[in-house]
N, C-alpha and C positions, 0 to 999 in steps of 0.2 A: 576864719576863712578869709582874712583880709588877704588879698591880691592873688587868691585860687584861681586860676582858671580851671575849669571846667568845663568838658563838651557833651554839648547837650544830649546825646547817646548814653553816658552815664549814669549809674545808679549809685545813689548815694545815701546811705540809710538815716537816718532821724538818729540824734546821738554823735553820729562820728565826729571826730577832731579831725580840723585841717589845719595845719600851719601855714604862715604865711608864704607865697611864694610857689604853694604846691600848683602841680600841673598833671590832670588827672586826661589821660585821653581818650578816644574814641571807646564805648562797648565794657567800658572798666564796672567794675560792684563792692563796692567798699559797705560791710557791716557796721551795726550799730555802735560796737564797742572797740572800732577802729581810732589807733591816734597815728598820723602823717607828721612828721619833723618837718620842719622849716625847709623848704627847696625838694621836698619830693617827686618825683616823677614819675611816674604810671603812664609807659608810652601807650599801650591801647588792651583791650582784653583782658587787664590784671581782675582778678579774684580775690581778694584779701578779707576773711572772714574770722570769726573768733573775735578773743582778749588780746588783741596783735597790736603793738607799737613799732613805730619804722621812725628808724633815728633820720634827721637830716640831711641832706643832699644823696638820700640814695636814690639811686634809679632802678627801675622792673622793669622788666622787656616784656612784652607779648606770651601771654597764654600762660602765666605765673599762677601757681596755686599756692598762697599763703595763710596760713591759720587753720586752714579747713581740721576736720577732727583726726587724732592722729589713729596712725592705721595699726590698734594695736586691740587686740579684743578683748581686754581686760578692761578694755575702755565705755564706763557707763552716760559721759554725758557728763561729769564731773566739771567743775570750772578750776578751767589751768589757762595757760597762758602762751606767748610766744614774743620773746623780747629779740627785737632787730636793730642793731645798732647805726652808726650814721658812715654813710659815704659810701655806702655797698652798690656794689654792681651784679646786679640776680637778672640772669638771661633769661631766653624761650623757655619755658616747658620746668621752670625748677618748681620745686615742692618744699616745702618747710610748715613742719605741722608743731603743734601746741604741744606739753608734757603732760603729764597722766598724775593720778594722785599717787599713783606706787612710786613714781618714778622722780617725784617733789614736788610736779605740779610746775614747771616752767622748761623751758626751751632759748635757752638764750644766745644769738650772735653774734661777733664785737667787731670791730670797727674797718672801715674799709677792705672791705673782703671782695673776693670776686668769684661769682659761682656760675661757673660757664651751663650751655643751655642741658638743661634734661637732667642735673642735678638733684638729690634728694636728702634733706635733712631730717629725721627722724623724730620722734618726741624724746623728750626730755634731755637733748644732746645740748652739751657747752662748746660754743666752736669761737679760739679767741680771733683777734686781731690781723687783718692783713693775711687770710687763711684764703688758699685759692686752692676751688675745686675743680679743676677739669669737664669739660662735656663726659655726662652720663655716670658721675661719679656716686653711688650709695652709701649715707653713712648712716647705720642700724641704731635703734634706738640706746639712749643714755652713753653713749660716746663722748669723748672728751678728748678735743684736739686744740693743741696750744697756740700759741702765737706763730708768725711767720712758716705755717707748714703749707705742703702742695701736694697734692695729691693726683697722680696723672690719670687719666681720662680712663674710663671702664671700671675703674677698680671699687672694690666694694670692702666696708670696712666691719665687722662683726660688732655686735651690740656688745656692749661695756666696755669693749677695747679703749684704752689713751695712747695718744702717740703725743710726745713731748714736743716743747720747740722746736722750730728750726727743720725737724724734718722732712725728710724729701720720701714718698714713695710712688715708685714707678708706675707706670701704667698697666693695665690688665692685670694689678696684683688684687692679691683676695687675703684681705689684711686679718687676724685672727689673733691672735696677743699684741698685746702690748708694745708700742714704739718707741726707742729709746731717743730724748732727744739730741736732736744733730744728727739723728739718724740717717742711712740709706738703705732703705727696703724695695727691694723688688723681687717678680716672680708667682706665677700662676699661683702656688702657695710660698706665699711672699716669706721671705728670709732676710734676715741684715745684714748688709754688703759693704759694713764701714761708715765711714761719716761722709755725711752731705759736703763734700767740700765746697762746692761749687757755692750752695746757699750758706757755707761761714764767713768766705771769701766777701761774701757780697754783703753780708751784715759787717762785713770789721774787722773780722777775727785777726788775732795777728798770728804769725808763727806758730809763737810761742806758746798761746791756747792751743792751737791745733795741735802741735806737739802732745800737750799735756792730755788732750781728748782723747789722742789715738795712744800714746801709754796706758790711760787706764778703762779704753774699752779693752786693750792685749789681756791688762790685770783682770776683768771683769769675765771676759771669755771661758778661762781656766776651769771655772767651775759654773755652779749655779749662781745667777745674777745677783739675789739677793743676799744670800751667802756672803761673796766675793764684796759684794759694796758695803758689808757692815763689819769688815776684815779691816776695809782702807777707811772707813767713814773720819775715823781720827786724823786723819794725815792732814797736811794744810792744803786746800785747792782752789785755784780760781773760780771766780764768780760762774764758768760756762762748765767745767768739770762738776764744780757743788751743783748747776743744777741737775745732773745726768744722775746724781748720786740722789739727791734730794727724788727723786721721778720713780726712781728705782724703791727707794724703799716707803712710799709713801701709799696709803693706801687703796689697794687693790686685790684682787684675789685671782685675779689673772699671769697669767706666765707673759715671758718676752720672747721676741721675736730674737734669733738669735743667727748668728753665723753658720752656715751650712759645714 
């Protein structure tokens, strides 16, 4: 707890871990088996219950519900967990609950993410790096969403779904298979609309990749996804191509979101 401030409205259980630097404010409740990374911030009213860790310089806005039990009724009380990575930005009203023993028993988020207010993360979901969720976004339990994805505001993502790197899906969609990365989904029942260019543009991409992406999402299209990518698996392809390929045929029992 060296150099924590603390306001004296706070509740802070016997047990918790505080790293240096943390800043917990007004009306906050931090459980027994809570650990706070170095430079955490809890502007006022945060909630953070459970087996929860909060990596370093993240910050929680007001009225955050962290750890609490996940909302799923196969759920006994079991000890799982809820792992938060460092430098997150988690607004008003988000949610993010702990995994289940069906589902492995963890909840894990990764690094510098930004989850606008009224957000909800599910049990047992993996959500990588640099993953931004829009105001009022749902992701259903055991979900697995890659690196660099977005997800625009309202939309709700179906339990077990993966959506791969890099993806982009729109707003008010209602996500139900599988996201191909670099993808673009949108759409009340959301469809794929081509690749994200805008988000390859902005990671690097050159040309050249792009080129090669949108050749063989054409190749991919033709028939069934999985099919089609273990037809070309042999071919030589760049590192962003192989991972679109690698996504596709790796394990899942779900179908993809596909071109209308």
């Amino acid at each position: 707890m060296a150099d924590a401030l603390i306001h004296p409205s706070a509740v802070i259980a016997e047990g918790a871990v505080l790293g240096q630097g943390v800043r917990i404010g007004p009306f906050c409740v931090i459980g027994p088996r809570v650990r706070l990374g170095d430079g955490v911030e809890l502007k006022s009213h945060v909630v953070i219950g459970g087996d929860t860790s909060v990596g370093a310089q993240t910050v929680i806005y007001p009225f955050a519900s962290i750890g609490q039990d996940p909302q799923d009724l196969k759920y006994r009380g079991e000890d799982t967990r809820l792992e938060i990575g460092a430098r997150n930005r988690i607004r008003e009203y988000v949610t993010m609950n702990p995994g289940t023993e069906g589902g492995g028993g963890v909840t894990r988020v990764g690094d510098d993410g930004l989850f606008m207010a009224s957000c909800h993360v599910a049990h047992d979901c993996r959500i990588g790096d640099r993953v931004v969720l829009v105001n009022s976004v749902a992701v259903a339990g055991h979900c697995v969403i890659g690196d660099d994805v977005i997800v625009g505001g309202l939309s709700g993502i179906h339990q077990f779904v993966r959506i791969g790197q890099g993806a982009m899906i729109g707003a008010l969609s209602m996500v139900t298979a599988d996201v191909l990365p670099f993808g673009l989904v949108q759409g009340p029942r959301a469809h794929l609309d081509g690749l994200n260019l805008v988000g390859l543009k902005r990671r690097g991409a050159s040309r050249a990749e792009i080129a090669e992406l949108r050749r063989l999402l054409a190749d991919l299209s033709r028939g069934a996804f999985r099919e089609q990518a273990r037809q070309v698996q042999a071919d030589d392809h760049g590192a962003m191509a192989q991972e679109m390929l690698d996504f596709i045929l790796g394990p899942s029992d779900r179908s993809f979101l596909k071109p209308l």
